[in-house]
MIMAR-984586 format. One record per atom (N, C-alpha, C): z, y, x. Coordinates in steps of 0.05 Angstrom, whole numbers, plus 32768, in hexadecimal, padded with zeros to 4 digits. Atoms other than C-alpha are relative to their C-alpha. Layout:
BEGIN
ZYX
...
END
This chain:
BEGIN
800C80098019
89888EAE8B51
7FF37FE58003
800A801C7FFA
89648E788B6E
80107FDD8001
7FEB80178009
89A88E518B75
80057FF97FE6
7FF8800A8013
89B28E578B31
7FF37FF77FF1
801A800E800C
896E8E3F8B1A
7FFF7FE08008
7FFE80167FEC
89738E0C8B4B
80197FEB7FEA
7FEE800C800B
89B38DF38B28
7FFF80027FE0
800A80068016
899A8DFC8AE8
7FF27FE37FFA
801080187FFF
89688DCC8AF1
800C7FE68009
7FEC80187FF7
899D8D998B12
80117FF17FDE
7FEC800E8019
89C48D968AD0
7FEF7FF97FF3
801480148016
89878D918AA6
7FF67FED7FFB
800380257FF9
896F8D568AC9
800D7FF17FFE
7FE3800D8008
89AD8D3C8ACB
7FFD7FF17FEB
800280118024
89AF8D2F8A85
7FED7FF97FF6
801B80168006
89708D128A7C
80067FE48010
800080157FEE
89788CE18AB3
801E7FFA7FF5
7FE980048007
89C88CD78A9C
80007FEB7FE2
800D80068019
89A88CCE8A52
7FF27FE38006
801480157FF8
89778C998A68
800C7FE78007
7FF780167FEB
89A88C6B8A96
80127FFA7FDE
7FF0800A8014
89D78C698A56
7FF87FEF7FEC
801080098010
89A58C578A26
7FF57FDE8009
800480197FF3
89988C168A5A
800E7FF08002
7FEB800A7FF3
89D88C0A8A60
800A7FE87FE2
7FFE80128011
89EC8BCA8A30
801B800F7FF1
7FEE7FF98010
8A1C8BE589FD
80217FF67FF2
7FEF80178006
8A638BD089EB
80027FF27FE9
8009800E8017
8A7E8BA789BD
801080097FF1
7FEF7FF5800E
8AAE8BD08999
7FF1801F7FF3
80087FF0800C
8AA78C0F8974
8007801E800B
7FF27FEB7FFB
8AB28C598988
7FFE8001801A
7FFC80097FE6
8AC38C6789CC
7FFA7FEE800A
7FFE80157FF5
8AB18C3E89FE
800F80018017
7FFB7FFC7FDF
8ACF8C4A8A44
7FF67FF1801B
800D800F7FF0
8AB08C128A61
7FDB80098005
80197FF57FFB
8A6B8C398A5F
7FF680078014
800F7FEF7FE4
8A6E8C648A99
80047FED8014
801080127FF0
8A798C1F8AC0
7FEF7FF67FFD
801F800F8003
8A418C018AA8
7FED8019800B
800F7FF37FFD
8A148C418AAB
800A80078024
80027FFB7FEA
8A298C508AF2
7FF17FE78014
800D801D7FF5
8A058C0D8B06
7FE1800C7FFD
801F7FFF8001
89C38C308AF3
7FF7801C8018
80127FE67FE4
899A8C588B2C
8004801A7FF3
80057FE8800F
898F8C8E8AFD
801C80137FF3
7FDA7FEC8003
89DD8CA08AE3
7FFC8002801B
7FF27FED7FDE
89F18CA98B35
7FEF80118009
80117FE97FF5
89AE8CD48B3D
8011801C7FEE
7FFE7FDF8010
89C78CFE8B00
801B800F800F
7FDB7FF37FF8
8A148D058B1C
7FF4800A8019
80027FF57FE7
89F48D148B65
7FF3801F7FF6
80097FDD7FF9
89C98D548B48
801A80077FEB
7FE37FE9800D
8A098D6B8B19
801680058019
7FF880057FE8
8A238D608B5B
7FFF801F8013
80067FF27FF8
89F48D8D8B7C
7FFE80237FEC
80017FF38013
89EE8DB68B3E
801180178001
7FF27FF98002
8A2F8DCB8B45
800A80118021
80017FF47FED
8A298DD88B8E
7FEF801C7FFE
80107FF48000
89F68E098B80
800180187FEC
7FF47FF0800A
8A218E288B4D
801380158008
7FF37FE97FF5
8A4F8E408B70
7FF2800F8018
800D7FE57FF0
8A218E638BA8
7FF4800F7FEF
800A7FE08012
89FF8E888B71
801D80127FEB
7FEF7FF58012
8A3E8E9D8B50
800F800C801A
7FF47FEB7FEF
8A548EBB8B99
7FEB80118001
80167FED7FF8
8A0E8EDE8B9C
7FF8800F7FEC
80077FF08022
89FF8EF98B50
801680067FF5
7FEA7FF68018
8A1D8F118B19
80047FED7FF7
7FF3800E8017
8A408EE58AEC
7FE97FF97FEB
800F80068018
8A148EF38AB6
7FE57FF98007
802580107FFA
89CF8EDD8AD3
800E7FE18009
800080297FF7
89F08E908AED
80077FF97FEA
7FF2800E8012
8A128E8B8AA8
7FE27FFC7FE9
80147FFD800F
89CF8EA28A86
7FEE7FE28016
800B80157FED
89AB8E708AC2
80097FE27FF4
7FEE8014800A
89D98E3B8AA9
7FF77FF97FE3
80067FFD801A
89CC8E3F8A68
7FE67FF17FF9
8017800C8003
89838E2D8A74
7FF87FE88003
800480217FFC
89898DE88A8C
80017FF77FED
800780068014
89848DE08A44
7FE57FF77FFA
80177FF48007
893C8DF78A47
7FF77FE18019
800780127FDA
89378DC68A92
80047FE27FEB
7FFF80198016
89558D8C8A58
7FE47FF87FF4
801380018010
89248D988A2B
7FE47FFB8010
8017800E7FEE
88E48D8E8A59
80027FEA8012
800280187FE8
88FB8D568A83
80057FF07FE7
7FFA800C8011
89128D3B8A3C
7FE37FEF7FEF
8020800B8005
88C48D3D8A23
7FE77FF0800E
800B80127FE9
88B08D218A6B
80047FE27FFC
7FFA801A7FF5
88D98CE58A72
800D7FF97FE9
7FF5800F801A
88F08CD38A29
7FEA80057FE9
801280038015
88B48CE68A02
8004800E7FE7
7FF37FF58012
88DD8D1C89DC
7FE780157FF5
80177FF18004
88AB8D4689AE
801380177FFB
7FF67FE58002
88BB8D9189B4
7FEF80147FE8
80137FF5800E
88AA8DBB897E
7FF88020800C
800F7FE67FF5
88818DFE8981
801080158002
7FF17FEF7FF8
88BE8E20897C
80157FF5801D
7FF480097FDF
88E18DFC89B7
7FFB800F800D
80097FF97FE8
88B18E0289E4
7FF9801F7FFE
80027FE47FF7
88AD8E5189D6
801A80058004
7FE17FFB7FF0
88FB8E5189E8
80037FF68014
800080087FE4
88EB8E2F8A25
7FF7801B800F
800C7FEC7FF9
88C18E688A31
800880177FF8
7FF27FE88009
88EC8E9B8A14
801A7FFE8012
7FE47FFE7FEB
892C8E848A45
7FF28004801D
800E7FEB7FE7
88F48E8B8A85
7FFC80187FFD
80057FDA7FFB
88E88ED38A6E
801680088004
7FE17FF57FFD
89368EE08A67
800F80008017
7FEE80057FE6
89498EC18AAE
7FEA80138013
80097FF47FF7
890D8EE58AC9
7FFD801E7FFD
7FF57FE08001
89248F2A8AAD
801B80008005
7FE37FFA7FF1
89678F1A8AC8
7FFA7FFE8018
80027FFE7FDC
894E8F0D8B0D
7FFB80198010
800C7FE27FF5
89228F4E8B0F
801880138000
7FEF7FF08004
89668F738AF2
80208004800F
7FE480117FF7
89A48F4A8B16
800480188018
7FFC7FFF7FD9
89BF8F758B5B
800D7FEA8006
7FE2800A7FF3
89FC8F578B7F
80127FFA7FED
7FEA80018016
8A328F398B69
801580138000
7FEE7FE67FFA
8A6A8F698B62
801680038016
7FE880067FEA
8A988F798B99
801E80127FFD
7FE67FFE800C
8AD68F838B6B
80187FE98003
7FF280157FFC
8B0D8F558B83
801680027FE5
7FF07FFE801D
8B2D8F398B48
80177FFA8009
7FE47FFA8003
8B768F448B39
800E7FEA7FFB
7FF380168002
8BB28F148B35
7FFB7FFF7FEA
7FFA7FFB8023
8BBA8F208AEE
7FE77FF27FF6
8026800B8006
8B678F128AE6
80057FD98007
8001801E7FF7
8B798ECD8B0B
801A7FF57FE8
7FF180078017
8BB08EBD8ADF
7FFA7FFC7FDD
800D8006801A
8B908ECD8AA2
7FEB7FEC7FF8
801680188000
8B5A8E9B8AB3
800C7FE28003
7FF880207FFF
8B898E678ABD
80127FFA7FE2
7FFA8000801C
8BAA8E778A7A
7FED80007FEF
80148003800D
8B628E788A5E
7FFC7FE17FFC
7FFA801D7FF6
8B608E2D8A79
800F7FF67FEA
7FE7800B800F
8BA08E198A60
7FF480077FDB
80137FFB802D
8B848E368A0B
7FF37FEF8003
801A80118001
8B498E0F8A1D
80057FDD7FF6
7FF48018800E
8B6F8DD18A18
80167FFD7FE8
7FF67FFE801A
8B9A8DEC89DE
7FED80007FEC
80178001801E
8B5A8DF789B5
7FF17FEF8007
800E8015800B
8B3D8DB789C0
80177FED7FEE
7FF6800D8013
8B7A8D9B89A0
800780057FE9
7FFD7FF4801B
8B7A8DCB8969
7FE57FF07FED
801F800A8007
8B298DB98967
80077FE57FEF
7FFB801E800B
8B3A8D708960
80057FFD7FE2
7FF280038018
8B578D728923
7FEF80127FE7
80157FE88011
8B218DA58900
7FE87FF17FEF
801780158007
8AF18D8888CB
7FE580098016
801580057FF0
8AAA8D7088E6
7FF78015800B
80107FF07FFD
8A878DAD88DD
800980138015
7FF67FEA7FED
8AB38DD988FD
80137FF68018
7FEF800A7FE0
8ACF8DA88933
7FED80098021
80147FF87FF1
8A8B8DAA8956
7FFF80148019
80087FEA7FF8
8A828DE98957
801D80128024
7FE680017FEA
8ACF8DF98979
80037FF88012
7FFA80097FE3
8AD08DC789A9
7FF180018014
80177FF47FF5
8A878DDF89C4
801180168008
7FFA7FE57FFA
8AA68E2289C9
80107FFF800C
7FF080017FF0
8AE38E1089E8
7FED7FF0801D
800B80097FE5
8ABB8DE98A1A
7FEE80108017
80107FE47FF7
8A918E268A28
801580148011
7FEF7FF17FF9
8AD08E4B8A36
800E7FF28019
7FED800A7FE4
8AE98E1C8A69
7FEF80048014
801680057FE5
8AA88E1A8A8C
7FFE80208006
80077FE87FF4
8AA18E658A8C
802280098015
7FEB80007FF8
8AED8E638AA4
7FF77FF38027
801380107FEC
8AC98E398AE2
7FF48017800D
80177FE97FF5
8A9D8E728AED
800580158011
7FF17FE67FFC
8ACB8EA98AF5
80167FFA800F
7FF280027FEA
8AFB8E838B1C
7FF77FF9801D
801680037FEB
8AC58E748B4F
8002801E8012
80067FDB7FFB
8ABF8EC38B58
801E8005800D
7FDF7FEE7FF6
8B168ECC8B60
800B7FE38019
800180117FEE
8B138E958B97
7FFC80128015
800D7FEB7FEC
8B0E8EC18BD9
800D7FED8015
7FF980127FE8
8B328E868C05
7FFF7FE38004
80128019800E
8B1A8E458C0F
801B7FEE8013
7FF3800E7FF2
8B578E298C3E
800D7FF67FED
7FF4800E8010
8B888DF88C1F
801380147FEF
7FE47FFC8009
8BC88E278C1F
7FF580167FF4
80137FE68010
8B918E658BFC
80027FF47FE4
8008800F8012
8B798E318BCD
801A7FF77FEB
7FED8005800E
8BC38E1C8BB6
800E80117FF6
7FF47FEC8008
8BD98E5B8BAE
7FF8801A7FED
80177FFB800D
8BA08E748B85
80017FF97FE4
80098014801D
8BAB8E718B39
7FE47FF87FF2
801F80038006
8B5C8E708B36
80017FE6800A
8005801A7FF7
8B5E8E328B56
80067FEB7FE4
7FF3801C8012
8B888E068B1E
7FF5800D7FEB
80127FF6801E
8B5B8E388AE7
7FEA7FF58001
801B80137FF8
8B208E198B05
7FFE7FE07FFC
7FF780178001
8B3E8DD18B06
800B7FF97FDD
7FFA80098024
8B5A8DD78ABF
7FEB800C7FE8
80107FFC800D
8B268DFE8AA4
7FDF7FE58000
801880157FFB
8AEB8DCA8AC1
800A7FE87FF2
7FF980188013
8B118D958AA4
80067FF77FEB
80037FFD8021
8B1F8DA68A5C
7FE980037FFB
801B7FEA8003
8AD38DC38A5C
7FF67FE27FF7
800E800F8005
8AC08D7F8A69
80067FEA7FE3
7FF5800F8015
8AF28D5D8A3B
7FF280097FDF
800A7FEF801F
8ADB8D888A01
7FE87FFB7FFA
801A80018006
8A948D828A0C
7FFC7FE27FF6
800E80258007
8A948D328A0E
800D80027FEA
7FF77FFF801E
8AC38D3689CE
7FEA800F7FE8
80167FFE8011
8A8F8D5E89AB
7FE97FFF7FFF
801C80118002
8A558D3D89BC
7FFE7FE37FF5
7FF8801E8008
8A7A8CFC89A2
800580027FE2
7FEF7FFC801D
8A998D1A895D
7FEC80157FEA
80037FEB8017
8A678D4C8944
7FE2800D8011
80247FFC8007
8A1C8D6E8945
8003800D801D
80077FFA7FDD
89FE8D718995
7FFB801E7FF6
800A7FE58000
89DC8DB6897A
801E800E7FF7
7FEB7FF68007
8A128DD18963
801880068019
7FE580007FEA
8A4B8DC78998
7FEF80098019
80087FEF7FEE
8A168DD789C9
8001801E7FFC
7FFD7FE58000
8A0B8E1889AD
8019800D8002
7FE57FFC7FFD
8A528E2889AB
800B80058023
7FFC7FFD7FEB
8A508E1289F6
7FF5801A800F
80147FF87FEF
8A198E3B8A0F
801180257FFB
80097FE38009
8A348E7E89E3
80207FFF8018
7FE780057FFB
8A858E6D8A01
7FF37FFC8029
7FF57FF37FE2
8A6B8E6F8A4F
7FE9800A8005
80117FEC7FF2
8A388EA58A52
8014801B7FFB
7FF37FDD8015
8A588EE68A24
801180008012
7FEA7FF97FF0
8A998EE28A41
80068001801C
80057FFC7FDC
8A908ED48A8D
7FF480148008
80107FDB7FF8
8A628F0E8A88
800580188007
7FEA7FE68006
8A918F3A8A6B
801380098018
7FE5800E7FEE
8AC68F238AA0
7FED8006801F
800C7FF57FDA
8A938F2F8ADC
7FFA80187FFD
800E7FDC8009
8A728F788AC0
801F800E8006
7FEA7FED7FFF
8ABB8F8D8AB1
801580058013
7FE87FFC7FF9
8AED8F7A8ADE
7FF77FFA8017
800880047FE5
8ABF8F608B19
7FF2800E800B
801F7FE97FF3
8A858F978B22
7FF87FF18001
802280138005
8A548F678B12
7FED801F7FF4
80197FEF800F
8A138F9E8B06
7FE67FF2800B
801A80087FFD
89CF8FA18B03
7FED80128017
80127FE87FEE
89918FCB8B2F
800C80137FF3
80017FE5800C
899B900F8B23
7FE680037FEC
80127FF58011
897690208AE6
7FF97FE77FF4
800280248004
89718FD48ACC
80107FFD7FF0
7FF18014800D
89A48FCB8AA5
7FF97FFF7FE6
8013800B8015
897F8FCC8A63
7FF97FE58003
800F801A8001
89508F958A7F
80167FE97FFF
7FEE801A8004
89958F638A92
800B7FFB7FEB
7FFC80068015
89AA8F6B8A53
7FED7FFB7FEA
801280028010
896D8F618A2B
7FF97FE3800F
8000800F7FF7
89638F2C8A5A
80147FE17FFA
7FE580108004
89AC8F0B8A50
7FFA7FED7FE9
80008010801D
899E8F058A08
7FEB7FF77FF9
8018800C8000
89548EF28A0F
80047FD98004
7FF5801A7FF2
89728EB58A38
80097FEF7FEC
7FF2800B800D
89AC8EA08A12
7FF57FF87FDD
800C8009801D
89818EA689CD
7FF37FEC8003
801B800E7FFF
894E8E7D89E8
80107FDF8005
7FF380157FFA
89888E458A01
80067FFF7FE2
7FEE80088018
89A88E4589BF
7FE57FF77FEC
801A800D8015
895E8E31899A
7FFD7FE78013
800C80137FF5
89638DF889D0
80187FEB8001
7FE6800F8007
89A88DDD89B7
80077FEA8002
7FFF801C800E
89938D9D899D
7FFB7FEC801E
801080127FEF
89868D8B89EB
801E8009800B
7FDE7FF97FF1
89D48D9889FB
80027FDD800C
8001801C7FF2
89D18D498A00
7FDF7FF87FF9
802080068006
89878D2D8A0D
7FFC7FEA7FE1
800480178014
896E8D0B89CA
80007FE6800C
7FFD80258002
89798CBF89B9
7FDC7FFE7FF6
801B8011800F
892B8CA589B5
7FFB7FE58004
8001800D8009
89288C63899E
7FE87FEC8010
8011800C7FFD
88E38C4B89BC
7FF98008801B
7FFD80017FDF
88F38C628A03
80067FEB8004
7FF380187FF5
88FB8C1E8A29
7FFD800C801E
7FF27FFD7FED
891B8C238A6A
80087FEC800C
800080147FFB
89288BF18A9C
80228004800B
7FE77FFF7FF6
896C8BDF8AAB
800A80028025
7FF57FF57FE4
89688BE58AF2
7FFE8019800C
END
């Protein structure tokens, strides 16, 4: 659990410090897209800190997703919403209201009644079929962002959040059907290219609906698209459980979490504030 707190807190920073270098970064001169951004922002100290902890973030993801259940790193995950939101009021001056900051404090009660409740992770070795289906999960993932695309505003958002959720919980679960780490394991592994095509639509989708349509919105979509189902997918088919006599609390816990992320939506990308100055180096 500690890994996955740990890497909670990597992504949340992240995007504060990610947020910040962009905001410094001189803007182009065209409209829409830029692509020339992430060279410019990679020039600032603060973008290559954020990529080093998503970096680490992600290192730290997958040792808690060989050591827990599924559903406490996806619920863990989830919170770096909550890790946004306070580094967001630190170092940008973002005002949190009185309901925020009790969902900051409502996603620490949720990860701290999943810690008390979490055992082991399950020692159900998943099935070809299980790996296959995750790489056909993948593969939809990038069919419904191009369905998304084409969806009015309201409901593009929301879709291509959800699909992005689905690739990343696709990530999660192929982490778990990985049992060989050598080249000729790794190639022969359809978890491997579910992992690789799911992480990479996840991301495509997310930057598309953080560019086309409401941050709160497509976050929530993200957050609900890789907790529920990776859950499901570790409880059912991996023996993911809880202590004996616990499982009430992980589930009261789960949804304590994930409620408390989804009231923290609007920090899916850190706010634009206006009267932050920042130095370009």
């Amino acid at each position: 659990m500690v890994c996955a707190l740990g890497s909670a807190v990597c992504f949340g920073t992240a995007s504060v410090l990610q947020a910040i270098a962009a905001r410094a970064t001189a803007p182009g001169t065209g409209s829409g897209v830029d692509p020339a951004l992430l060279l410019r922002a990679v020039r600032q100290w603060r973008y290559i800190a954020g990529l080093g902890l998503d970096g680490l973030g992600f290192l730290l993801q997958i040792v808690a997703l060989r050591s827990i259940p599924i559903y406490a790193v996806g619920a863990a995950l989830a919170a770096s919403l909550a890790v946004t939101a306070v580094v967001s009021a630190r170092l940008l001056r973002v005002r949190l209201s009185g309901v925020e900051w009790g969902a900051v404090g409502v996603v620490c009660a949720g990860l701290a009644m999943l810690g008390l409740a979490s055992g082991d992770e399950g020692d159900t070795a998943g099935s070809t079929t299980l790996r296959y289906v995750m790489l056909g999960v993948a593969v939809g993932v990038l069919v419904l962002g191009a369905v998304a695309g084409r969806l009015p505003d309201r409901g593009r958002a929301l879709a291509l959040g959800l699909g992005a959720g689905f690739g990343f919980g696709v990530v999660e679960v192929a982490v778990r059907l990985i049992d060989g780490v050598s080249v000729g394991a790794l190639a022969a592994n359809p978890a491997t290219y579910a992992l690789l095509v799911g992480g990479g639509a996840a991301f495509l989708l997310l930057t598309s609906a953080l560019q086309r349509g409401s941050v709160t919105t497509a976050t929530a979509g993200m957050v609900i698209g890789e907790t529920v189902g990776p859950a499901a997918v570790g409880v059912v088919w991996l023996g993911d459980r809880t202590r004996e006599g616990l499982e009430w609390l992980a589930v009261a816990g789960f949804a304590v979490a994930v409620v408390g992320a989804l009231t923290l939506a609007r920090f899916g990308e850190a706010p634009v504030v206006e009267s932050v100055r920042v130095d370009a180096g």
